[in-house]
N, C-alpha and C positions, 0 to 999 in steps of 0.2 A: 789498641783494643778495638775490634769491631762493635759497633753500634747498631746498627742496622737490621730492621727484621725483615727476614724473610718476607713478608707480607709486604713492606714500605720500599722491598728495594724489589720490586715487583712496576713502582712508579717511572722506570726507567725506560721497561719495554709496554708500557701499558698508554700508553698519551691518545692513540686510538680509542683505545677502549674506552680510557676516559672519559672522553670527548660524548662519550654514550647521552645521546639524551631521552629523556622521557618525551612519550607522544602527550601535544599537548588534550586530548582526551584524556589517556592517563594521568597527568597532572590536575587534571581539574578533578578531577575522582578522586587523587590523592587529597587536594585540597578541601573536598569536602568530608572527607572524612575525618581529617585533623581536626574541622571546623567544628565539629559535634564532641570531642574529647582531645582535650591536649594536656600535656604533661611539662615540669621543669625539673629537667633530670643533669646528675644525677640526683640532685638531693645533697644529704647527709649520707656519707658514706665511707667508713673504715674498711677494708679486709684486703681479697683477693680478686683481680679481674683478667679476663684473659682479650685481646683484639685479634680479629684474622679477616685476613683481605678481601673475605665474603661474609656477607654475613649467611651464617649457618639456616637452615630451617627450623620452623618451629619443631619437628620432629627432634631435631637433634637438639634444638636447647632444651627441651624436655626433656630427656635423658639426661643430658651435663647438670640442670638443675637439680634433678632425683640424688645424683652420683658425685657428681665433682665438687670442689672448696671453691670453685667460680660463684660470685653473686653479683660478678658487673661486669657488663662484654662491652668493649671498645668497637662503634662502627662508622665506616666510610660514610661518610649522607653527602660528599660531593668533592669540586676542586678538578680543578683542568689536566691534573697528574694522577689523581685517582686510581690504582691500576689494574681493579677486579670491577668487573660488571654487580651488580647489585639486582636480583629479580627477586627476592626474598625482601628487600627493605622497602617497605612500604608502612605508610599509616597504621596500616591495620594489623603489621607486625611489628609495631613498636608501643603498642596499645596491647598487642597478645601478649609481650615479654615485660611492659612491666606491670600486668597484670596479673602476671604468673610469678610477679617478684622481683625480675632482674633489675640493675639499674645498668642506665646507658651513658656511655661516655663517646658522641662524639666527634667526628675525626674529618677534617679535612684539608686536603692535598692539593694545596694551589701553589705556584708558580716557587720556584726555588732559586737558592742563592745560583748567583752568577759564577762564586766559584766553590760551585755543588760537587762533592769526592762521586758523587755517582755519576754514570755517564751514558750519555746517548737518549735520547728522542724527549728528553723530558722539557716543558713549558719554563722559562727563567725567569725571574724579576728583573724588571728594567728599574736600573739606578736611580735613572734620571729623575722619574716618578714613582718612585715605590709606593710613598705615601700617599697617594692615588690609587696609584694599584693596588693598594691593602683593601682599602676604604670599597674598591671595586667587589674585592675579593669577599670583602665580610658581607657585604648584602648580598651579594649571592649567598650565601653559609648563609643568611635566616631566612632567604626563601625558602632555600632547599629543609631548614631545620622547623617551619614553620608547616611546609609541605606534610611533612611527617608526623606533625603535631605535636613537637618540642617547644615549649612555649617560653616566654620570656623567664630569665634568671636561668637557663639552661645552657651551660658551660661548654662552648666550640671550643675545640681544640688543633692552634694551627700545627700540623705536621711538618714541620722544616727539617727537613735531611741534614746528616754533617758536611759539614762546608771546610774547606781550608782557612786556617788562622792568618795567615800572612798576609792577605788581602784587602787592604781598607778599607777601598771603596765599596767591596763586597759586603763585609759587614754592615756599613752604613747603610746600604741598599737595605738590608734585612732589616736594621735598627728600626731606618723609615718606616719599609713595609709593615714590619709589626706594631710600628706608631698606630700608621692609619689604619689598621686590621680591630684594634680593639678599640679605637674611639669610633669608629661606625657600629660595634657590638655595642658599644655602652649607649650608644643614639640611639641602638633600637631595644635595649633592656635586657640584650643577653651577656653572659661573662665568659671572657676573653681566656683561653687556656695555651699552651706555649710547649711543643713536645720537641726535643731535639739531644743531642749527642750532650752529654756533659760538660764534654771537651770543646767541643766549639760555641754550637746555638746557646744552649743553657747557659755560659761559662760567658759570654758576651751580655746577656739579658742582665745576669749578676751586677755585671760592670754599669747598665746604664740603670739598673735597678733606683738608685736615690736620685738619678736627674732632674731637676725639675724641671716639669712642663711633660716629660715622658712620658704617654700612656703608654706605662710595661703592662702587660698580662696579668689576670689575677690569678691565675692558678699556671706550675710548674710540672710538666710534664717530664722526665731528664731520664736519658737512656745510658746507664753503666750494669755491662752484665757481667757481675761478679757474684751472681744466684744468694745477695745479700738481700733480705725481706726487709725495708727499713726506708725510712725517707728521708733521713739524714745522709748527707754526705757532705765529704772535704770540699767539694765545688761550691754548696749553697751555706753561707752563713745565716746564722740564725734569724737574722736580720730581714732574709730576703725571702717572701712570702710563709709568715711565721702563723702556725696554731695548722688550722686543716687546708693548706692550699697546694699541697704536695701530692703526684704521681710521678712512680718510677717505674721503670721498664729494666727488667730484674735480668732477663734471661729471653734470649730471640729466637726466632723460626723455628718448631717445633712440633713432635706429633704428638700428644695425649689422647687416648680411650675412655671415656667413663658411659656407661650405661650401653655399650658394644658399638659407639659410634667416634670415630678417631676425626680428629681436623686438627691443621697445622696452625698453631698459635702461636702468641707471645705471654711473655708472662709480667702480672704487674702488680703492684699493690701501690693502694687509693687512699688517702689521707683526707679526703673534701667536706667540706660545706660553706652554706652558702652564703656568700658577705655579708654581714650587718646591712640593714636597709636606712640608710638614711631618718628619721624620726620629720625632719622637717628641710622645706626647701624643694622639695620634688614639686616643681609646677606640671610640667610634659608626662609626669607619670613612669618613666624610663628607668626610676632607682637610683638616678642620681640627681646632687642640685644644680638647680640653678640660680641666675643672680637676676633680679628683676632692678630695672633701672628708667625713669622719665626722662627722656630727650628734651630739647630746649624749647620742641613743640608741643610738646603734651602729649606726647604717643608714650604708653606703658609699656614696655617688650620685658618678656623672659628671654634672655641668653643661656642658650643650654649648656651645661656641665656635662662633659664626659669621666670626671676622677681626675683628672688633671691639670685642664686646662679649661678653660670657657671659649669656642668657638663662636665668637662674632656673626659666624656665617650663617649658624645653624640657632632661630630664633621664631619667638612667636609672641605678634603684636597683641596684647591684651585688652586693650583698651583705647581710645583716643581720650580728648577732651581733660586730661589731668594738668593741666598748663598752671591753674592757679589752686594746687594743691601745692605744700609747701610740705607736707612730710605723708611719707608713703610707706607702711610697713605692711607688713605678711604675720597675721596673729598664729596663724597654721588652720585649724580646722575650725573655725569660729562656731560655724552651725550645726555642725555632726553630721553635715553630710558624705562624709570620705572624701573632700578636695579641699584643697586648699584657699583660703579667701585672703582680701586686702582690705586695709582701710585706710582712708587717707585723710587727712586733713587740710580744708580748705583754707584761704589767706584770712575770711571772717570771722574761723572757728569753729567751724560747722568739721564734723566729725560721721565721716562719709563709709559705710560698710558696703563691697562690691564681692556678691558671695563669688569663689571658682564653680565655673563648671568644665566639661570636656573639650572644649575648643577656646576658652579665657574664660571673660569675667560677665556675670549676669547682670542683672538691672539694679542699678545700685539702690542703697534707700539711706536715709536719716536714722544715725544713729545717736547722737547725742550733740548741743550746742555746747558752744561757751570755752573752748577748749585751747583758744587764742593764748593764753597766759603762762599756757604749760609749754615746757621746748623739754630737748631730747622724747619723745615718743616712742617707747621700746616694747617689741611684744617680750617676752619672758618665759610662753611654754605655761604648763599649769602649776605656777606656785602654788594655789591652794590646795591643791590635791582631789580637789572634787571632778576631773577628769575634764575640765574645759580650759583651753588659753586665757592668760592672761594680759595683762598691758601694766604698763608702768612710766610714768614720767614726772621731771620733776617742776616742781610749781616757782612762784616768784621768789617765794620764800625759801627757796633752796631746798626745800623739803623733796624726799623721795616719797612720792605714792603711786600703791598699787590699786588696779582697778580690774575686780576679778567677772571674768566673762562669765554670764548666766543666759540661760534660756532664752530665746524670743528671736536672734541672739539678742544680748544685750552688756551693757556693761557695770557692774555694781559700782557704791559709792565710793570714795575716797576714802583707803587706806594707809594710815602714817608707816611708811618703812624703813626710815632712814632721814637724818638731819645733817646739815653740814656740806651739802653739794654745790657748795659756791663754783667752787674748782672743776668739777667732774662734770668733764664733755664725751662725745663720742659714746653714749650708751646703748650696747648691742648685748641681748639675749644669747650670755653661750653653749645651749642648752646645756644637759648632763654634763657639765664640763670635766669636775672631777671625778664624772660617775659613784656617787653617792646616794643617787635615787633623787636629785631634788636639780631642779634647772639652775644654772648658777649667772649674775652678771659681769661683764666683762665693760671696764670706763676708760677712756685716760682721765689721769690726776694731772694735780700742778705741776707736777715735777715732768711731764710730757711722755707719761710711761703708762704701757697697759699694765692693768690689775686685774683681778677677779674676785669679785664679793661670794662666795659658798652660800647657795640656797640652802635655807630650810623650809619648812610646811609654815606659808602665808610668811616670810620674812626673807631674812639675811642673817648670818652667824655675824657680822658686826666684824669681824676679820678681813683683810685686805692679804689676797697674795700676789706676790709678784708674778710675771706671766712672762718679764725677762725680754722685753721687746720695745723700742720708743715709738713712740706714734703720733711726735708734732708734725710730720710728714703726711700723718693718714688725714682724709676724712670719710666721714659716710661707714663708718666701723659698722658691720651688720654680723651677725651668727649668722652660718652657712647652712647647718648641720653638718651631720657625718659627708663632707664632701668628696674623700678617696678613699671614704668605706673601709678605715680599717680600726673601726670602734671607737675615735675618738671625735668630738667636736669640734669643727674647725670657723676660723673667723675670717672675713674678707675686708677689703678697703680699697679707696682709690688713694694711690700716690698725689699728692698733689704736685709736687714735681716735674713729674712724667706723665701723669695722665692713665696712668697704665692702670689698669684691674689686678689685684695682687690676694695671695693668699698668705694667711697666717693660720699654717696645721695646727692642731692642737694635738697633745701628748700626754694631757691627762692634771700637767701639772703647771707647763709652760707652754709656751708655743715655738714650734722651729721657726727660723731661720726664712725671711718672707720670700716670694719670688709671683714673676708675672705669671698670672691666670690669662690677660688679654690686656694688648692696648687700646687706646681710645678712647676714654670714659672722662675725660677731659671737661666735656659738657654733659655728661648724663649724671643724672642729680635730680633727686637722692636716688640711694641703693634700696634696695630693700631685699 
């Protein structure tokens, strides 16, 4: 079955052309013009779209718009295999079109399999380093998509041609590439999209789809042209980018008329919107979490999350001077200023608030003495419902109490929530766990196993459910939030074991099956 649109198998004889680059006067005029309006496209968006290897004039999208069942055009904005020139796509005509409505989907064309079925002049992915060359490939794709004024959460879509199956090391080459293609999109706040042949590209993503540690793509682009209108198919199980993360590519190269103006297209229909945002845990601001952790020196660092995995590499120092803090949590937005804060608590009991701002943590201040007595330390998200975080820990007395965040910021008195915590260590806030509208907690008990106590408004239902996981191996049990963004709450630990960084996804009811986030955490302590 041919896959290939006319427009994409254009990437063959076009590697010149590609190569096209903007003068950087042009660019900088690009850039300013995004800088005044930008967009994250496409959005929410069900129906019909069409892509072609140029983008059209506003002339003629005006006409398709009046006329045609098009309401989303697929476009080139860059990629070293590229293979139409682009003098129409500019800032200021990507602000005309979805001004006038359209939404945009797009598209770029970098470096292809090594054993790519197309042939001649086109740019290849080297094996050796793909996941290099992905990570290369994606910051170029948000310069170019920034240029334009496509702003973060706006869905790049890597173009990968079909490839021959028999190939291993080809594949892997691609697996890599595509690794590090959308962990540099998720580092800079954009989401990852994935267009390729059913049969080969798509039909391989499938396979690495549940890996862990994989950053696959968030959204599926899959070319089978059988002029079938529908996003379902026998290649993609339900399982593998489920609810609106689905584009097909229905029908290839083609001419269509509407409004007396003809261009060769392809044909697609759009399933998208846009990932769940994490609720808690975004320090960097990028959309996803991260895991905050104190060094044996006192250096506070955010380790950034891409949906996957926690990159070590890719980090931003908070704070020094936390050496003789002994517990360190993330309440989430303590003072309503839109970031995220920390509090920590000193070895004398002094109880330390350090508001976020845009590059860390501000000028700390004194939030409350006396606090020595109390252990496990947990923010919990807003039990009470009056729209601020809370905290929670338990006292000498095994008692569970909550202390509900108020204005100033500050923290209210001691509230009885629970009796009988002799046992119950490792307590981490899982927010919405079972999505019932109320933050839930998650402990190990005696038996060495995680639980989940179900929020209600200012308490707990007094029910324990299993969460199907042991955890005399974990310490440092922290809520992540939505960490791979796909609506549920997830929880982290360090192995003590191994030292390793580990996630424990959450599924609504239990949690899957743990696997490493990052090694090394061996001496960073606590999590938060």
């Amino acid at each position: 079955m041919a896959v290939l649109s006319l427009a994409r198998r254009k990437i063959a004889l076009g590697a010149l052309i590609a190569a096209v680059v903007v003068s950087a006067s042009a660019f900088a005029l690009q850039r300013a013009d995004a800088a005044a309006w930008s967009t994250a496209q496409p959005g929410t968006f069900t129906g019909y779209a069409f892509d072609a290897c140029t983008a059209p004039t506003g002339a003629s999208m005006r006409a398709w718009r009046a006329s045609s069942p098009y309401k989303a055009i697929g476009v080139y904005i860059g990629g070293v295999n590229r293979g139409c020139a682009q003098p129409q796509l500019t800032a200021a005509w990507v602000r005309q079109q979805v001004e006038a409505g359209w939404k945009l989907l797009p598209l770029y064309v970098g470096p292809q399999a090594t054993c790519t079925t197309i042939g001649g002049g086109r740019r290849l992915i080297d094996n050796a380093r793909a996941d290099t060359q992905g990570r290369v490939a994606a910051s170029d794709a948000v310069a170019q998509a920034a240029a334009l004024g496509l702003a973060r959460e706006t869905v790049i879509i890597y173009d990968m041609e079909a490839y021959r199956t028999d190939d291993v090391r080809c594949r892997q080459g691609v697996l890599a590439f595509m690794n590090g293609w959308t962990a540099r999109l998720h580092d800079n706040g954009y989401f990852s999209g994935f267009y390729s042949s059913a049969s080969s590209g798509v039909a391989h993503q499938v396979a690495a789809y549940p890996t862990p540690g994989y950053t696959r793509p968030d959204y599926v682009d899959f070319a089978r042209w059988d002029l079938r209108v529908t996003t379902a198919d026998r290649a993609l199980p339900a399982t593998a980018w489920p609810g609106q993360r689905r584009m097909k590519q229905y029908r290839g190269g083609h001419r269509e008329t509407y409004g007396g103006v003809t261009i060769n297209i392809d044909n697609n229909y759009v399933d998208f919107a846009p990932l769940p945002r994490t609720r808690t845990g975004d320090t960097s601001g990028n959309g996803w979490s991260d895991v905050l952790g104190r060094s044996s020196t006192g250096v506070l660092t955010a380790f950034l999350g891409n949906g996957s995995v926690v990159d070590n590499n890719q980090r931003r120092t908070l704070g020094i001077g936390f050496r003789t803090m002994n517990a360190v949590i993330r309440p989430g937005d303590l003072n309503r200023d839109g970031r995220e804060d920390v509090i920590a608590r000193q070895t004398n009991g002094d109880l330390w608030f350090h508001p976020g701002t845009a590059t860390g943590l501000g000028q700390r201040r004194l939030l409350t003495r006396g606090w020595q007595a109390l252990r496990e330390i947990t923010p919990i998200g807003d039990l009470t419902g009056d729209g601020r975080p809370d905290l929670l820990a338990v006292s000498k007395g095994n008692n569970l109490y909550l202390y509900a965040g108020q204005p100033g910021p500050k923290l209210g008195r001691a509230q009885l929530v629970g009796s009988g915590w002799a046992g119950r260590t490792e307590l981490a806030g899982a927010g919405d766990f079972n999505r019932d509208g109320h933050p839930d907690l998650a402990a190990r008990s005696t038996d060495g196993r995680l639980y989940l106590w179900p929020g209600r408004r200012g308490g707990f239902t007094g029910a324990r459910v299993p969460l199907g996981a042991s955890a005399t191996d974990l310490r440092d049990l922290i809520g992540l939030g939505d960490f791979d963004r796909d609506g549920y709450p997830d929880l982290a630990a360090v192995q003590k074991s191994t030292g390793n960084l580990i996630l424990l996804p959450g599924t609504g009811t239990t949690v899957r099956p743990p696997f490493r986030l990052a090694p090394g955490y061996a001496t960073i302590t606590p999590l938060a």
